[in-house]
C-alpha positions as CSV (number, residue, x, y, z in Angstrom):
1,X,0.0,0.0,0.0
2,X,1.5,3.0,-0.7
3,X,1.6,6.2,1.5
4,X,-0.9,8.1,-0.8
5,X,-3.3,5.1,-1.0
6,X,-3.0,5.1,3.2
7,X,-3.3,8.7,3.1
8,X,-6.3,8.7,1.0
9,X,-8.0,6.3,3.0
10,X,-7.4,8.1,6.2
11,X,-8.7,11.6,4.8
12,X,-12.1,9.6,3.6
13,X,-12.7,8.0,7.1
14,X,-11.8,11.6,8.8
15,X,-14.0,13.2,6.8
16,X,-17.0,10.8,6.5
17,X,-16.9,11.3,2.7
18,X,-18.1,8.1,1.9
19,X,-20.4,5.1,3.4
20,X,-20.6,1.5,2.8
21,X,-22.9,0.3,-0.1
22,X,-22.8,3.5,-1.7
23,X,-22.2,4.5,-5.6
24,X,-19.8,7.2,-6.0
25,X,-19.6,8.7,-9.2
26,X,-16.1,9.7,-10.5
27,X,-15.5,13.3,-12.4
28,X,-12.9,12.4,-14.8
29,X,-11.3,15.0,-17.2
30,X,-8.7,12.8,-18.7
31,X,-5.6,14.8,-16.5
32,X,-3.6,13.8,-13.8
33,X,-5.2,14.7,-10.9
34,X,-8.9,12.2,-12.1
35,X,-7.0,10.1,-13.4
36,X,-5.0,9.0,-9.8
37,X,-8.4,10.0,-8.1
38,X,-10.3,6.8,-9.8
39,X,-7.1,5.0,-9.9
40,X,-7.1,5.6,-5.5
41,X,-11.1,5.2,-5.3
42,X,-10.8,1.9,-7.5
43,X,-8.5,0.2,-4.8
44,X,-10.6,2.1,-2.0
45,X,-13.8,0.1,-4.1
46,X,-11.9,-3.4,-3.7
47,X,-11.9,-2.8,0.5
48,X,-15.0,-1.2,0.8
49,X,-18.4,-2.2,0.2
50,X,-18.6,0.7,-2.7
51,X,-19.3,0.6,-6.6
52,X,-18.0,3.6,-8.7
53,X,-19.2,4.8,-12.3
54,X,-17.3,7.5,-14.1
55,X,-18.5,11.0,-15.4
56,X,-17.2,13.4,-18.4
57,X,-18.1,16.4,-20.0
58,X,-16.8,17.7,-22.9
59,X,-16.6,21.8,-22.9
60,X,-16.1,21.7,-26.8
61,X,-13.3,24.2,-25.8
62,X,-10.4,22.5,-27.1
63,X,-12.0,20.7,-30.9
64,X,-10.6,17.8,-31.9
65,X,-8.2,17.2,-28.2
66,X,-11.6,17.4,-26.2
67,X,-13.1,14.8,-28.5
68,X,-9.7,12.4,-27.7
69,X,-10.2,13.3,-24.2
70,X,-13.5,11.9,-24.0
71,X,-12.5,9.0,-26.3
72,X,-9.4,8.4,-23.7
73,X,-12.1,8.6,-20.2
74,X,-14.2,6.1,-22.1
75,X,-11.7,3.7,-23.0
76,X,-10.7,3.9,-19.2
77,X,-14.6,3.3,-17.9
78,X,-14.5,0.1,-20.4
79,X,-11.5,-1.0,-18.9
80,X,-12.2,-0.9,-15.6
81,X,-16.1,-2.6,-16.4
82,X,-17.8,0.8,-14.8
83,X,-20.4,2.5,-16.5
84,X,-19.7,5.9,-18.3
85,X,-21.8,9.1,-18.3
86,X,-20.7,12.0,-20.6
87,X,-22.3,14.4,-22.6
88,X,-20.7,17.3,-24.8
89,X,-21.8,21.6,-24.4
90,X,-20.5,24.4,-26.2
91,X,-19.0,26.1,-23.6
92,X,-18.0,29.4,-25.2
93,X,-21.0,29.9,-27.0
94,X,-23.1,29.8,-23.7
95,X,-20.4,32.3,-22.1
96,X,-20.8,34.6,-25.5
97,X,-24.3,34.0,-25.3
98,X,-25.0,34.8,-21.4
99,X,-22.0,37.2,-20.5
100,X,-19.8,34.8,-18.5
101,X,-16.0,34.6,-18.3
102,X,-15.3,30.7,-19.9
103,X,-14.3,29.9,-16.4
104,X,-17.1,30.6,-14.6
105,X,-19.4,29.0,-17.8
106,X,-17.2,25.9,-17.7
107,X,-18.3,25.6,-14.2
108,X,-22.0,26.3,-14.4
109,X,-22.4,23.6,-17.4
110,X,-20.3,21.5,-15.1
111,X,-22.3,21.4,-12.5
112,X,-25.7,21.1,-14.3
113,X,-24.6,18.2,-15.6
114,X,-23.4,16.4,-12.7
115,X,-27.1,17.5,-11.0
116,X,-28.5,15.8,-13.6
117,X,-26.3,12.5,-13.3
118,X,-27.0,12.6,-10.0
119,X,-30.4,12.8,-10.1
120,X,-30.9,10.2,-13.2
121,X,-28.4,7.1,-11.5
122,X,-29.2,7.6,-8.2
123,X,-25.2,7.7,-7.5
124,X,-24.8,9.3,-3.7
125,X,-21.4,11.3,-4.5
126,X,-19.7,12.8,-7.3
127,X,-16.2,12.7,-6.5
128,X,-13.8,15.8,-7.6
129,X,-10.0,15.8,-8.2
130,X,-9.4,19.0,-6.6
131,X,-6.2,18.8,-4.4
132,X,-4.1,21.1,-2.1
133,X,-2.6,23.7,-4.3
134,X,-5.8,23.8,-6.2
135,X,-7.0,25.0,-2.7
136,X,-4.0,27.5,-2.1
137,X,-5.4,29.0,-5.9
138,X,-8.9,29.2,-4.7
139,X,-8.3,31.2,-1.4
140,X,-6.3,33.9,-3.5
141,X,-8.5,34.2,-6.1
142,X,-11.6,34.7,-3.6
143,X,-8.5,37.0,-1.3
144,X,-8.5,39.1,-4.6
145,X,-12.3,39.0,-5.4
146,X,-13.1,40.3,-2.0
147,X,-14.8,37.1,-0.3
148,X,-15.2,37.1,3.4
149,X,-14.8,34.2,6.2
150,X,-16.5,31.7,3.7
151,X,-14.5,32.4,0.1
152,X,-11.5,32.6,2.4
153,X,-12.5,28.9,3.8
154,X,-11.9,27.4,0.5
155,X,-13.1,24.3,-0.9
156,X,-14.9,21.7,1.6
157,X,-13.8,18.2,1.2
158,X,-18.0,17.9,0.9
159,X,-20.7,19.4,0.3
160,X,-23.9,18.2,-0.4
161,X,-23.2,15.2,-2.9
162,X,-20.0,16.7,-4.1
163,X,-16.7,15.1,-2.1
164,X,-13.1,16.0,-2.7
165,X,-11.2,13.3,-1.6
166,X,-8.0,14.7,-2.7
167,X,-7.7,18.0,-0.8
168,X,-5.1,16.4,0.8
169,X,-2.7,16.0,-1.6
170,X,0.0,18.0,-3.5
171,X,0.5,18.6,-7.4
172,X,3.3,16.9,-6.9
173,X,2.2,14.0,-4.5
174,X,0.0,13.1,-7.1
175,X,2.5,13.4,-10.6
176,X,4.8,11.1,-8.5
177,X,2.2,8.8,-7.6
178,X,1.2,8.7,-11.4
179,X,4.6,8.0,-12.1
180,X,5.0,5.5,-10.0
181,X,2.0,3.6,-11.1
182,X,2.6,4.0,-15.0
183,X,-0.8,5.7,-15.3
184,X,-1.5,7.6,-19.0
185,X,-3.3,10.6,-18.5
186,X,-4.2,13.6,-20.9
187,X,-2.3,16.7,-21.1
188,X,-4.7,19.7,-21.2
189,X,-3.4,22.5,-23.0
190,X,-5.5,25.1,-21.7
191,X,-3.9,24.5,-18.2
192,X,-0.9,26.5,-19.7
193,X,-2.9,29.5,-21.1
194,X,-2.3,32.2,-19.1
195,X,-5.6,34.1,-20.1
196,X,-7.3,32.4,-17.5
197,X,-7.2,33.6,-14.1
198,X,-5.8,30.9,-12.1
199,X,-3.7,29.5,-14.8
200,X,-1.8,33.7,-13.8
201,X,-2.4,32.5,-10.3
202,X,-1.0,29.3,-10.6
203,X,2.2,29.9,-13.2
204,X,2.7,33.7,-12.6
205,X,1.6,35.1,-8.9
206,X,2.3,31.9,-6.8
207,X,6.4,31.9,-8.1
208,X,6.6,35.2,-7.9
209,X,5.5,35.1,-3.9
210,X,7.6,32.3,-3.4
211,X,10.4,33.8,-4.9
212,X,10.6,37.2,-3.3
213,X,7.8,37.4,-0.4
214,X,7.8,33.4,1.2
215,X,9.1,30.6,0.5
216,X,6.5,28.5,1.9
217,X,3.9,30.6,1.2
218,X,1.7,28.2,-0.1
219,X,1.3,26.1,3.7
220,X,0.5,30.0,4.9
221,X,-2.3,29.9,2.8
222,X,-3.9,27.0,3.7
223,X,-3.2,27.7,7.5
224,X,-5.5,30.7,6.8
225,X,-7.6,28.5,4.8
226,X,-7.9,26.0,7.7
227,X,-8.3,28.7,10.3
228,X,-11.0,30.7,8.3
229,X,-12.7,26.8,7.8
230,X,-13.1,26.6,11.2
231,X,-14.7,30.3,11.7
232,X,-16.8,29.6,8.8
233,X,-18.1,26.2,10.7
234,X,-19.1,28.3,13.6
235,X,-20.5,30.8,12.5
236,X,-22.5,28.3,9.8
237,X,-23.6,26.7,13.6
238,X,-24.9,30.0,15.0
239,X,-26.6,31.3,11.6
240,X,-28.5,28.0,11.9
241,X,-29.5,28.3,15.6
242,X,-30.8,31.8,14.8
243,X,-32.5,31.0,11.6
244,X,-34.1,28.7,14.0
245,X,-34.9,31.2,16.4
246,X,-36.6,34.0,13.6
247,X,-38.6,31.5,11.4
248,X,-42.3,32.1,11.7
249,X,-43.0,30.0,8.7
250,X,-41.1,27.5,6.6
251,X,-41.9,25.9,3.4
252,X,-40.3,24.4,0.9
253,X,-40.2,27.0,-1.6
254,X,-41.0,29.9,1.4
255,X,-39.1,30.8,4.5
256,X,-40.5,33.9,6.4
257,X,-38.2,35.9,9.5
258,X,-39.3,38.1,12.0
259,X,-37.2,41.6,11.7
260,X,-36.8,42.4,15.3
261,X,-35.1,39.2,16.0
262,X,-33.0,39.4,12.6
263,X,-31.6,42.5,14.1
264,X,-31.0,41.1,17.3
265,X,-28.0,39.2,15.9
266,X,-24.7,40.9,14.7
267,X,-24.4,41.6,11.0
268,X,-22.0,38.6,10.3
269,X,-24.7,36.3,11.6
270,X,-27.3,37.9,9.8
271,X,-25.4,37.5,6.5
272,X,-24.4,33.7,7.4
273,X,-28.5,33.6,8.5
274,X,-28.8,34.4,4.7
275,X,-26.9,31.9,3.1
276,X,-28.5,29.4,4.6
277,X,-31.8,30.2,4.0
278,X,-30.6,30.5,0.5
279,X,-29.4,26.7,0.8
280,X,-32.5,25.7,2.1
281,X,-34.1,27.1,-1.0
282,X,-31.5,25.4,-3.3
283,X,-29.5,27.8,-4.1
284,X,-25.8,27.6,-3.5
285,X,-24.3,30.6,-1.4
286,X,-21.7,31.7,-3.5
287,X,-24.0,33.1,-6.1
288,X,-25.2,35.4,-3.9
289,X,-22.9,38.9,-4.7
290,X,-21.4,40.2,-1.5
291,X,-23.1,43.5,-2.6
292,X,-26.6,42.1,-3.1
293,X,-26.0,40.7,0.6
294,X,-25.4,44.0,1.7
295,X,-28.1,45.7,0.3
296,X,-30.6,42.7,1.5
297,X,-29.7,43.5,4.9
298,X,-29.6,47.2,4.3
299,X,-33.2,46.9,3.0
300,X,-34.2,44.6,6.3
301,X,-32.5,47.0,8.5
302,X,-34.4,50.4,6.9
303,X,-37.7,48.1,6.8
304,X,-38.5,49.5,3.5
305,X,-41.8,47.6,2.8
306,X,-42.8,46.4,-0.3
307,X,-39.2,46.3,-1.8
308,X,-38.2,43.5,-3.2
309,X,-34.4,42.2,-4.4
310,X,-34.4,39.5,-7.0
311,X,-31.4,37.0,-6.0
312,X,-30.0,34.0,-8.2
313,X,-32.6,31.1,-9.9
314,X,-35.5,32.9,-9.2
315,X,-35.4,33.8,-5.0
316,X,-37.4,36.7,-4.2
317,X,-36.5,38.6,-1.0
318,X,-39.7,40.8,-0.1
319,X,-39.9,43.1,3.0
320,X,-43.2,43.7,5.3
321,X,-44.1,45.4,8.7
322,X,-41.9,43.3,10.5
323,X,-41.6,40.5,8.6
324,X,-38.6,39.1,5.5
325,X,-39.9,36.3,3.6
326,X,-37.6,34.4,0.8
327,X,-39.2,32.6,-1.5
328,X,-38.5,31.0,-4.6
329,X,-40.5,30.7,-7.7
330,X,-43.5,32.8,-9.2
331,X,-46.8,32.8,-7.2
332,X,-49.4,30.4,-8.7
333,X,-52.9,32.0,-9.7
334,X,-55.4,29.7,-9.1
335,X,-58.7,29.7,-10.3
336,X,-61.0,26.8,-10.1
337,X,-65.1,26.5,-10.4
338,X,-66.2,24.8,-7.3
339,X,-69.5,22.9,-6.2
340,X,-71.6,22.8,-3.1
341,X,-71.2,19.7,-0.6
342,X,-67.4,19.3,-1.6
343,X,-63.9,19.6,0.4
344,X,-62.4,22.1,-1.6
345,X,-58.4,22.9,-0.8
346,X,-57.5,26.8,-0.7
347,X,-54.4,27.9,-2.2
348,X,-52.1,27.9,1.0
349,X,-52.7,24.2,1.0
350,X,-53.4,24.0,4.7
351,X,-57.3,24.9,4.7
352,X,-60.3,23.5,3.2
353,X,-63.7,25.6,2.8
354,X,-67.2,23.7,2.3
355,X,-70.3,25.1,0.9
356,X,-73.4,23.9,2.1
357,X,-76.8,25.3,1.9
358,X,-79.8,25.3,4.0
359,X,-82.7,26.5,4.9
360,X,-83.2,29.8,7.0
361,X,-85.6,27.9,9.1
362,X,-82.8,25.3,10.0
363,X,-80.8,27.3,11.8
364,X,-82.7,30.9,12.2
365,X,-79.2,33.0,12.4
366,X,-78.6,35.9,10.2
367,X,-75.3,35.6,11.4
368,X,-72.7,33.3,12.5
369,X,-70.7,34.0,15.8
370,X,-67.7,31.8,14.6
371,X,-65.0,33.5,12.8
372,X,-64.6,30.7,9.9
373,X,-68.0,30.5,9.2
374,X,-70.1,33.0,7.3
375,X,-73.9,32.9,5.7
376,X,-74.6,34.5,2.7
377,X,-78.4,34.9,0.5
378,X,-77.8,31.9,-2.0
379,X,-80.8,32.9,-4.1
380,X,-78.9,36.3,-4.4
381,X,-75.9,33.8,-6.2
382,X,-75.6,34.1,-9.9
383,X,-73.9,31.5,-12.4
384,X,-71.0,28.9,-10.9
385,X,-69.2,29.1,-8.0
386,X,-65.7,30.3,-8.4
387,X,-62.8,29.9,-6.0
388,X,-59.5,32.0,-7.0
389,X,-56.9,34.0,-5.8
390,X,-56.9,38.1,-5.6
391,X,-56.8,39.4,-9.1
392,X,-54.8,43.3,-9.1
393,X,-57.4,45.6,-9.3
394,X,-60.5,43.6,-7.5
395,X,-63.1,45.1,-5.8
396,X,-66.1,44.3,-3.5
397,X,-68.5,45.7,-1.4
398,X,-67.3,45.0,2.3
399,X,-69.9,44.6,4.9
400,X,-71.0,47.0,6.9
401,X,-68.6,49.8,4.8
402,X,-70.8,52.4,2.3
403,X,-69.9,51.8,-1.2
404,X,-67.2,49.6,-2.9
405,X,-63.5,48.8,-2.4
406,X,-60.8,47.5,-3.9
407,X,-59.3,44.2,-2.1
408,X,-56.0,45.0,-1.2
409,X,-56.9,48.7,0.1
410,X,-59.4,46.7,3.0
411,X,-56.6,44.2,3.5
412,X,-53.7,47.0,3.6
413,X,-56.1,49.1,6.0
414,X,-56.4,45.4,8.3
415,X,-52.4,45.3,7.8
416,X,-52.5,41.9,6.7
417,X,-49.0,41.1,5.7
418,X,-48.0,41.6,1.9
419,X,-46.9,37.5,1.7
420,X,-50.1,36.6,3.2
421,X,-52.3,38.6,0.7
422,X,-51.1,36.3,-1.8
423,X,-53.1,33.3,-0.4
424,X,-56.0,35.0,-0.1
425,X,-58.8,33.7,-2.3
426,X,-62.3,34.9,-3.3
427,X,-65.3,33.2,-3.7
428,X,-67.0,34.8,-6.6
429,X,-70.1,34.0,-8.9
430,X,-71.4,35.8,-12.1
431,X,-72.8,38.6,-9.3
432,X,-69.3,39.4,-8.4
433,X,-67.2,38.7,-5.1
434,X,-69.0,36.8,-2.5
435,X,-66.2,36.7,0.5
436,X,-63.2,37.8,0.7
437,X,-62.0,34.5,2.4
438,X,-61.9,34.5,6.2
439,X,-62.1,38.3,6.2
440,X,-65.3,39.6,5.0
441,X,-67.8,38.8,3.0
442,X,-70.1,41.0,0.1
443,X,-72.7,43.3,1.3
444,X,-75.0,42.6,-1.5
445,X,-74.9,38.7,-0.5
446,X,-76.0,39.6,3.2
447,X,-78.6,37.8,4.9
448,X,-81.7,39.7,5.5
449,X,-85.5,38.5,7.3
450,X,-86.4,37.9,3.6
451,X,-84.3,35.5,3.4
452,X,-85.3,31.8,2.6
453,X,-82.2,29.4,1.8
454,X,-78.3,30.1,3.1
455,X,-74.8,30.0,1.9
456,X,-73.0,28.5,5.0
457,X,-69.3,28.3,4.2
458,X,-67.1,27.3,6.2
459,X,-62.9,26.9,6.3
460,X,-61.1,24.4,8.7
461,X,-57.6,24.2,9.2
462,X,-56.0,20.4,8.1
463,X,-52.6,20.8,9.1
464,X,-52.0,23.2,11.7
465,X,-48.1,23.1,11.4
466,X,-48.1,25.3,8.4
């Protein structure tokens, strides 16, 4: 066994970056550093109880040498008997086409396809080849890019599905292990062109500091990195007791705060309170601009209702009275025709309403005393029944008020929450609105001593976590 291979081992167990039984799916360029990766997890897969499969994307950067690379990552799966997942994207006319640096469109194209390997084999990990002076790269480049605690914590060895059991491991560890073993590999040219950032990092900053700042400047950096892990740990610990603390609702797509306790924590907590709500939403933290995080908290701070910041894949941050609610993806209008003697859901998914009717005889109330029931005339109804959400510009008559209104003036004047407007339905027929659901019902649908047959409806809560 060599030291490497014992190495490797160790830094898997340490980190808990892979359990028995499961398949671990290996990102494999054609270079040195994923080519020793499956060579270490395909000895690690004789010990352990684990099947591997191997990954490839071709960026269509390099023409006909990206085509051999893929050709030489398959001929390796076939060798080794482990199935192969590749596909092929036009990297630089996605950058051209959405205004990225071919870096950062590499990446994004890199990582929807592995999200969609992962999701399509069922495989538990994806395994990376980053190592340690990849690592030293990434904390300069996020030094120079002005990240905090987290950019200056580098590269996790996991996160989520993605693992890095390399991160160990020098350059050069791993071209003498390669040498060793009498591994063939692929030479990527691009890794020498000095237009990308951390290829300047890598073959033009990093000498220079070694030569005339620190010889060793490379184990400074990850000291820092390690240090700034650590912090970034904690702090990820707090953030997540606090979130804890503010929530007043979570969902899957919505998570709403409370503002005073928000602004009971200090601002780094705050922020770190962010990103994970953002995580929770599916959306990875670093695409969140340190500026837009300032603003955001800005915003939350100044309490300017109504405002609303649009972050990354479609998470909306909207401010209220005393409430900040993220939420990602549009609001659903719903609309459906509805039908007496039926459970029908409401829109927030936690209610039903029934309609019923009876006769004024039955139960000889022009009112009802209970706040989630209310009678209307139903020989005053016209047409279907129509159950929908609050369309801009609606109005009603609101009982008990002279003359007409428009919806979301009565609800602003009630100060109910802008987020909770949003699940508000209306029962309506051909007449016009009946009820403003569980606020108010239409005073032209009023019961009076004339009238002969009611309208009960009624809403009940089904699931009183929400």
């Amino acid at each position: 066994m060599s030291d490497l291979f014992r190495q490797f081992i160790d830094f898997i167990e340490k980190k808990r970056l892979i359990g028995e039984q499961e398949h671990v799916l290996v990102a494999v360029s054609g270079g040195v550093d994923s080519v020793v990766l499956f060579d270490l997890l395909w000895q690690f897969a004789q010990i352990k109880d684990v099947t591997l499969g191997i990954v490839h994307l071709n960026h269509s950067i390099r023409g006909n040498q990206a085509d051999e690379d893929q050709l030489f990552v398959q001929k390796l799966a076939d060798k080794y008997s482990v199935p192969f997942h590749h596909a092929k994207v036009n990297v630089p006319a996605f950058a051209e086409k959405e205004g990225y640096a071919t870096e950062e469109a590499a990446r994004i194209l890199r990582y929807r396809f592995f999200e969609n390997i992962l999701q399509t084999t069922r495989a538990e990990k994806i395994a990376l080849g980053h190592h340690a002076d990849d690592q030293v790269e990434t904390v300069l480049l996020h030094f120079f890019r002005g990240s905090g605690t987290a950019g200056l914590a580098g590269m996790k060895p996991r996160r989520g599905s993605y693992i890095r059991p390399l991160l160990f491991a020098t350059r050069k560890e791993i071209e003498n292990y390669a040498k060793s073993k009498g591994l063939d590999f692929r030479l990527d040219s691009t890794n020498l062109d000095v237009a990308y950032k951390r290829n300047r990092v890598r073959h033009e900053l990093l000498p220079y500091l070694r030569n005339h700042f620190n010889t060793g400047i490379d184990s400074s950096l990850l000291r820092t990195q390690k240090i700034m892990s650590e912090i970034d740990a904690f702090l990820q610990q707090q953030a997540a007791i606090a979130v804890k603390n503010c929530t007043i609702e979570s969902k899957k797509d919505k998570i709403i705060l409370e503002i005073d306790t928000f602004l009971g924590y200090f601002i780094i907590i705050q922020k770190y309170m962010i990103f994970r709500l953002l995580e929770q939403l599916g959306i990875e933290r670093f695409s969140l601009s340190s500026e837009k995080l300032e603003r955001i908290i800005e915003r939350i701070q100044q309490r300017k209702i109504g405002k609303k910041e649009i972050l990354p894949q479609g998470v909306k941050v909207s401010i209220d009275r005393n409430t900040v609610v993220f939420q990602r993806g549009e609001r659903e209008f719903f609309e459906k025709i509805v039908a007496l003697n039926e459970n029908i859901s409401l829109p927030n998914g936690s209610t039903i309403l029934k309609l019923t009717t009876l006769l004024m005889q039955e139960t000889g109330e022009l009112f009802s005393p209970k706040k989630n029931i209310e009678f209307v005339d139903w020989e005053k109804v016209r047409g279907e029944l129509k159950l929908r959400t609050i369309h801009s510009g609606d109005r009603f008559f609101p009982l008990n008020l002279n003359g007409s209104k428009k919806v979301s003036d009565f609800l602003s004047d009630l100060k109910v929450e802008l987020h909770r407007r949003k699940e508000i339905p209306v029962l309506e027929c051909d007449s016009g609105i009946i009820w403003l659901v569980g606020f108010r019902i239409d005073d032209r649908f009023k019961v009076t001593e004339r009238t002969k047959i009611l309208l009960k409806m009624e809403i009940e809560k089904i699931n009183d976590s929400e």
